[in-house]
C-alpha positions in Angstrom: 21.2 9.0 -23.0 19.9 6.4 -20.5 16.6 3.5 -21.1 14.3 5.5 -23.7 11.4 3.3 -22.3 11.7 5.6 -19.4 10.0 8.5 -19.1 12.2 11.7 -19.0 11.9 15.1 -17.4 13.1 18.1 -19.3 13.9 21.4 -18.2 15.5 24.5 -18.7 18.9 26.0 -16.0 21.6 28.1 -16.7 20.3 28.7 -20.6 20.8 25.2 -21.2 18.3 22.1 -22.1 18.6 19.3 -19.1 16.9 16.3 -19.4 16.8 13.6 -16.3 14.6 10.1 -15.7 11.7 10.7 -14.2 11.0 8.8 -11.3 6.7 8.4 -10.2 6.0 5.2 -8.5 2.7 7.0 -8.4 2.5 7.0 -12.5 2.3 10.5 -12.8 3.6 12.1 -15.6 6.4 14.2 -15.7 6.1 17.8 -15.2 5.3 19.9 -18.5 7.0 22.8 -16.3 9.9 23.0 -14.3 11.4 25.8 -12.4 14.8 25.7 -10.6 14.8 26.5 -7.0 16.7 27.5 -3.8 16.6 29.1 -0.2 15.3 32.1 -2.3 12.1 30.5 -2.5 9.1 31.9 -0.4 7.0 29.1 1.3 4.1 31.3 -0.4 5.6 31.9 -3.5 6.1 27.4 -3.7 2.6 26.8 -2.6 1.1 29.4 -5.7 4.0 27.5 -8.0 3.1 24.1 -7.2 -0.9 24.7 -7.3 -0.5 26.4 -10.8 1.3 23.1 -12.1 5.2 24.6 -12.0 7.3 21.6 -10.5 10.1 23.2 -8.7 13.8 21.5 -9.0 15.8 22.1 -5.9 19.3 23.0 -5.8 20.2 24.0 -2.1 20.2 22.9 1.0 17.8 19.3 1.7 16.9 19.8 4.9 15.6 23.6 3.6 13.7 21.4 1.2 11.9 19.5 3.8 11.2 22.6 6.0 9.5 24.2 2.5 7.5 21.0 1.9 6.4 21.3 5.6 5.1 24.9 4.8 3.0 23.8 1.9 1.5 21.3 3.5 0.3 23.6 5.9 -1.0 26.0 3.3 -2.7 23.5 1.8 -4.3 22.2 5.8 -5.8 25.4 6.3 -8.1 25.6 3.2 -11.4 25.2 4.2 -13.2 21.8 3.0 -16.3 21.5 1.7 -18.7 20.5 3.7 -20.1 16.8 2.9 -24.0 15.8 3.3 -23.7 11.9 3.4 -20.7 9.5 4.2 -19.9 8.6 0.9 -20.0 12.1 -0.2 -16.9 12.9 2.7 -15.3 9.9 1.4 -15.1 10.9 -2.6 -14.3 14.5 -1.1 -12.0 13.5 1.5 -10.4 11.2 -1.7 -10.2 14.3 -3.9 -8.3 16.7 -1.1 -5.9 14.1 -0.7 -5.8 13.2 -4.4 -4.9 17.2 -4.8 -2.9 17.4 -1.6 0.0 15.2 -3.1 -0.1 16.5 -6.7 0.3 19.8 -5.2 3.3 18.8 -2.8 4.6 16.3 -5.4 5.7 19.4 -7.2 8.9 19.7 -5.3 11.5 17.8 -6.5 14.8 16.4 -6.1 18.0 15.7 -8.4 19.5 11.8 -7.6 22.7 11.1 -9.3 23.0 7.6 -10.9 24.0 6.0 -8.4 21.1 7.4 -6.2 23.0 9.5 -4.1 21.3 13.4 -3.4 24.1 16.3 -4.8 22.4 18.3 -2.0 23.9 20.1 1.2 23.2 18.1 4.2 21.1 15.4 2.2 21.1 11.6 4.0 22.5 8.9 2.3 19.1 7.2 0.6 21.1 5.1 -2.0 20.1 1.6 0.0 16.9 3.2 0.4 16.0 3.9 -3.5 18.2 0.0 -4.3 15.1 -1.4 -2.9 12.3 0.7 -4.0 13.7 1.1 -7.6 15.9 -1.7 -8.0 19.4 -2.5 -8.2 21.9 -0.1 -10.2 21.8 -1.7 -13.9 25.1 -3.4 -15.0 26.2 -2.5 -18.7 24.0 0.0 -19.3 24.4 3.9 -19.6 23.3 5.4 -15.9 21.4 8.5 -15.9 20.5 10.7 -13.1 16.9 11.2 -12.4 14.2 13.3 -11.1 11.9 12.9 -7.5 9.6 14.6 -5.7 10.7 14.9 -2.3 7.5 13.8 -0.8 8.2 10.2 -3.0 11.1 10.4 -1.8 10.6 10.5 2.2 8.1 7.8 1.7 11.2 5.7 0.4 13.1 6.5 3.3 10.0 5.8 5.4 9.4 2.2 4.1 13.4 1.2 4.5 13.0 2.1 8.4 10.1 0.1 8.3 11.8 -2.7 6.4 15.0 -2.5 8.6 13.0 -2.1 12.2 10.2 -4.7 11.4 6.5 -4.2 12.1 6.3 -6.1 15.9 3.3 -9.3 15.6 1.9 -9.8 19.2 0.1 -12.9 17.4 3.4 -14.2 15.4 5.2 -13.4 18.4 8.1 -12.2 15.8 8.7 -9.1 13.7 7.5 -8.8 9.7 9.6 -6.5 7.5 7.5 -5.2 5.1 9.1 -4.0 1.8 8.2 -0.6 0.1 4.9 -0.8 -2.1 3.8 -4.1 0.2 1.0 -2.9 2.4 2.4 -3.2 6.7 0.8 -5.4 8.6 -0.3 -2.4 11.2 -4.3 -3.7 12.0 -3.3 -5.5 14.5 -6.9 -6.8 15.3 -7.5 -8.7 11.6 -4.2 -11.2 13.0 -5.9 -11.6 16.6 -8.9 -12.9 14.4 -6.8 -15.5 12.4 -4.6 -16.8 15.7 -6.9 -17.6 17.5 -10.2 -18.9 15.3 -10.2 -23.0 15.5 -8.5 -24.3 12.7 -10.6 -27.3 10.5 -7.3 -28.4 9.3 -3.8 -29.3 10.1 -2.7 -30.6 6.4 -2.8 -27.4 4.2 -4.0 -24.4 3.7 -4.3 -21.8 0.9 -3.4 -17.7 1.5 -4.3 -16.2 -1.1 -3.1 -12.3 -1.7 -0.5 -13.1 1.3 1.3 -9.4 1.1 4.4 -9.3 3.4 3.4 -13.2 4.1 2.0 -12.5 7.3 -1.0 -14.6 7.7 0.7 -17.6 6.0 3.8 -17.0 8.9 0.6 -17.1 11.4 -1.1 -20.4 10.1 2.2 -21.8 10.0 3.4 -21.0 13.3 -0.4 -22.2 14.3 0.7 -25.6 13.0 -0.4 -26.3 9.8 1.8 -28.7 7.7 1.8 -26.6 4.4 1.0 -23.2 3.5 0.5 -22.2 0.2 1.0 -18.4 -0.5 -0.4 -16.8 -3.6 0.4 -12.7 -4.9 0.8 -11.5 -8.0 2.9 -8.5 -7.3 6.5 -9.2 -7.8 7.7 -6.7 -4.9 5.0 -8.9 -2.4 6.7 -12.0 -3.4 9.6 -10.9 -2.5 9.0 -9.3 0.9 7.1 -12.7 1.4 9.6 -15.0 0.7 12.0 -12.7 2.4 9.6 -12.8 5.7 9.1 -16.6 5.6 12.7 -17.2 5.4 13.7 -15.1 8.4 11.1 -16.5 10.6 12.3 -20.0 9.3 9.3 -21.6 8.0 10.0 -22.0 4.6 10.0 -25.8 5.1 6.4 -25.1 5.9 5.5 -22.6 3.9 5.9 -21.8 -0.2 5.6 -18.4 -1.7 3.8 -18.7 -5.4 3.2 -16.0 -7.9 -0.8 -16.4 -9.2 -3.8 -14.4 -9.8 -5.6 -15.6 -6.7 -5.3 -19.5 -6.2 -3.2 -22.0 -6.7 -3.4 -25.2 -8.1 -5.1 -28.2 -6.1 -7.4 -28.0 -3.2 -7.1 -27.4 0.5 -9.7 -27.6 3.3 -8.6 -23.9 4.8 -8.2 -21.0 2.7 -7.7 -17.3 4.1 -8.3 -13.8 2.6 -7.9 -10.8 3.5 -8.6 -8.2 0.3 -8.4 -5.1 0.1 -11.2 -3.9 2.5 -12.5 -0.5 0.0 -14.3 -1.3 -3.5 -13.0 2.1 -4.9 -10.8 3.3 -7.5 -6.8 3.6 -6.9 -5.0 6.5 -7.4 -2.0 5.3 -7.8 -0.3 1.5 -7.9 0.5 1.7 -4.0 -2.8 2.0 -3.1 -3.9 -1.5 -4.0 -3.7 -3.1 -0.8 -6.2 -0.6 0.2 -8.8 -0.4 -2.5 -10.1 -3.3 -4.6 -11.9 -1.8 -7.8 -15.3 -3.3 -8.4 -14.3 -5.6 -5.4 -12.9 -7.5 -8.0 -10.7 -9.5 -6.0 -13.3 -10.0 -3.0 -15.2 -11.5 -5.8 -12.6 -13.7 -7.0 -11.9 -14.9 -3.9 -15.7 -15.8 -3.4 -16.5 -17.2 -6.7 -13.5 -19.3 -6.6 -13.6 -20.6 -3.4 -15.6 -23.4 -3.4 -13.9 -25.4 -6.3 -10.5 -24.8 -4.7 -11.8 -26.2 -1.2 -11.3 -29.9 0.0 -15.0 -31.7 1.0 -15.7 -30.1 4.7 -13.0 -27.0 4.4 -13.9 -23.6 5.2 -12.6 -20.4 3.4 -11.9 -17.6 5.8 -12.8 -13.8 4.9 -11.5 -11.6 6.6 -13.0 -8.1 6.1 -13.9 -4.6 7.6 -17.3 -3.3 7.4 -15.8 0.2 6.4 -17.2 -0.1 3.2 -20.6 -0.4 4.5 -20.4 2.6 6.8 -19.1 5.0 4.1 -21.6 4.1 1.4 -19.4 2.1 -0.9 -21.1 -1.2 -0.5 -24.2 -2.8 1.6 -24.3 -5.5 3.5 -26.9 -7.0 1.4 -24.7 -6.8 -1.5 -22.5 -8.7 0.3 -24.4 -11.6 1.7 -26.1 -11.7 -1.8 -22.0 -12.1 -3.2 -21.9 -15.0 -1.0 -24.8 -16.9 -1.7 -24.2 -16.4 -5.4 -20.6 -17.9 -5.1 -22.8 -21.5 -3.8 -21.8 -20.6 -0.4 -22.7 -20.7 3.3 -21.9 -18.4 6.4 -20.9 -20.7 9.2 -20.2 -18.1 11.6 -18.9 -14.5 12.0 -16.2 -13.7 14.2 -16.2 -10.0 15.2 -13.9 -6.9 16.6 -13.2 -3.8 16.8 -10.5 -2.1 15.3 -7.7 -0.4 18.1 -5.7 1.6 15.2 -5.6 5.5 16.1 -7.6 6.6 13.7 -10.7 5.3 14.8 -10.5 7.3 18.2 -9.7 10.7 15.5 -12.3 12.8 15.6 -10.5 15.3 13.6 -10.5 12.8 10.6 -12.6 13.3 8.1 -14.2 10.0 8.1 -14.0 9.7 11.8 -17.7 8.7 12.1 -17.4 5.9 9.9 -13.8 4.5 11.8 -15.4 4.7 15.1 -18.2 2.5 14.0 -16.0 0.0 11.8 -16.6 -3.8 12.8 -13.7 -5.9 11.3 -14.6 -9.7 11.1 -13.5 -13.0 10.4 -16.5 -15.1 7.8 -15.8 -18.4 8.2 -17.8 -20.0 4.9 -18.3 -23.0 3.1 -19.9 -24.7 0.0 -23.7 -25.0 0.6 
């Protein structure tokens, strides 16, 4: 039945084996324990279920479903945190609630047919959603139904608003549609940075880790003849090419798949890497943490072979890192001049994003303080 490379959930409901794909985009397993449930179910009695490692399948009404997930979150809200003595400290602890939040509340899941439709009462249609999060329906082959978590699920539905609506640019003057798993263009402060900061070049220019394509739309729109945009992630590729090709500036600009640069030179090349040298939890999380800083590093150590005599590589980075403990800024200058390059100058800002005015967050104290700049640097 179905892909065996798959993996496959397999539970027990009306005395009879069941068996369904399993669907993580996380890359968690599937559950060793599954429970049927309905409007029977206590809020109380999910929350102790879920904690205790029993997935629960439900079979009733969806919007019941989303009211119960709703009351487990809350549950798990109100626990008291432990208290943290340094910033890193609130960081790994704030990492592990959140790391325990969603295993907890990932426990609820959904049925989708083959087709990706929910056999639920009052359920939305999500089948264009889950099309571009999982992929097109496969042609010849044996469809099987599969298994969800609801919270997996709403953050599908989430990133197809997003994707339909667009993320507004002030700088691009235009709208970017970012696609699900490609990190949204919502720091605002990092594209102010790049729009405006003098340009050594009008010929070509290099962006390297491009995303939704953003910053190469932005150096293009700024007027430079030929952007070269460089991901390895076959769903940023996409939303790239996508992006560039509604904005029309695919004349200008071509969307290539490499680990870092491209081939050739250029006298401009931008980064922006993920801004947190920590671990990911899961594979949507790499836009936001860079393990080991390995692709900061790459970036740096790679920059100066790639750039044409009297370019300048542009870094653009939040001191985050620095404020919660996960890297100095000694470390980081020391990066630099160990790649054979210079600092030219340092274009600062502060970041405007909601979270940094959040006292209630846990690493408020490190938001508020955030810097984000722009390095301008070049060979020495």
């Amino acid at each position: 039945m179905g892909d065996p490379s798959f993996p496959v959930a397999s539970w027990s409901e009306a005395d009879q084996s069941r068996s369904a794909r399993w669907r993580s985009e996380n890359g968690s397993p599937p559950p060793k324990r599954i429970q049927v449930a309905d409007d029977r179910m206590t809020a109380d009695a999910a929350y102790r279920l879920a904690s205790e490692g029993t997935a629960l399948l439900w079979r009733s009404d969806y919007q019941n479903a989303r009211q119960l997930l709703q009351a487990m979150a809350r549950r798990i809200d109100r626990k008291p945190r432990k208290p943290a003595t340094s910033p890193i400290e609130s960081f790994n602890f704030h990492r592990q609630f959140q790391s325990q939040r969603a295993r907890t509340l990932g426990m609820l899941l959904l049925p989708l047919e083959a087709d990706y439709s929910i056999p639920l009462r009052r359920a939305p249609d999500v089948r264009q959603a889950c099309i571009e999060a999982y992929g097109a329906l496969p042609h010849g082959k044996d469809p099987m139904p599969s298994l969800v978590s609801l919270r997996e699920l709403l953050g599908v539905i989430g990133a197809h608003e997003w994707r339909k609506q667009g993320v507004d640019i002030p700088a691009l003057g235009a709208r970017i549609h970012p696609h699900y798993g490609v990190f949204s263009p919502v720091r605002g402060e990092y594209l102010d940075l790049v729009a405006t900061t003098p340009l050594p070049s009008l010929e070509r220019a290099f962006d390297i880790g491009t995303g939704t394509g953003v910053l190469a739309a932005l150096l293009a729109r700024r007027g430079v003849k030929q952007v070269i945009a460089t991901d390895q992630d076959p769903r940023a590729l996409e939303c790239a090419r996508e992006n560039i090709g509604r904005l029309g500036l695919k004349v200008q600009v071509s969307v290539v798949e490499a680990n870092l640069f491209p081939d050739g030179r250029a006298p401009l090349i931008v980064c922006n890497p993920p801004w947190l040298p920590a671990r990911a939890n899961s594979p949507l999380e790499h836009a936001v943490y860079d393990p080991d800083s390995r692709m900061l590093l790459g970036f740096l150590n790679g920059l100066a072979t790639h750039l044409e005599p009297g370019g300048e590589g542009w870094l653009i980075l939040s001191d985050l890192a620095e404020h919660l403990g996960l890297r100095t800024r000694d470390s980081l200058l020391a990066a630099i001049d160990a790649a054979g390059l210079k600092l030219l100058e340092r274009i600062d800002t502060k970041p405007t994003h909601p979270r940094a005015a959040d006292a209630s967050d846990p690493l408020h104290a490190a938001r508020a303080a955030e810097i984000t700049s722009l390095w301008r640097l070049a060979p020495a």
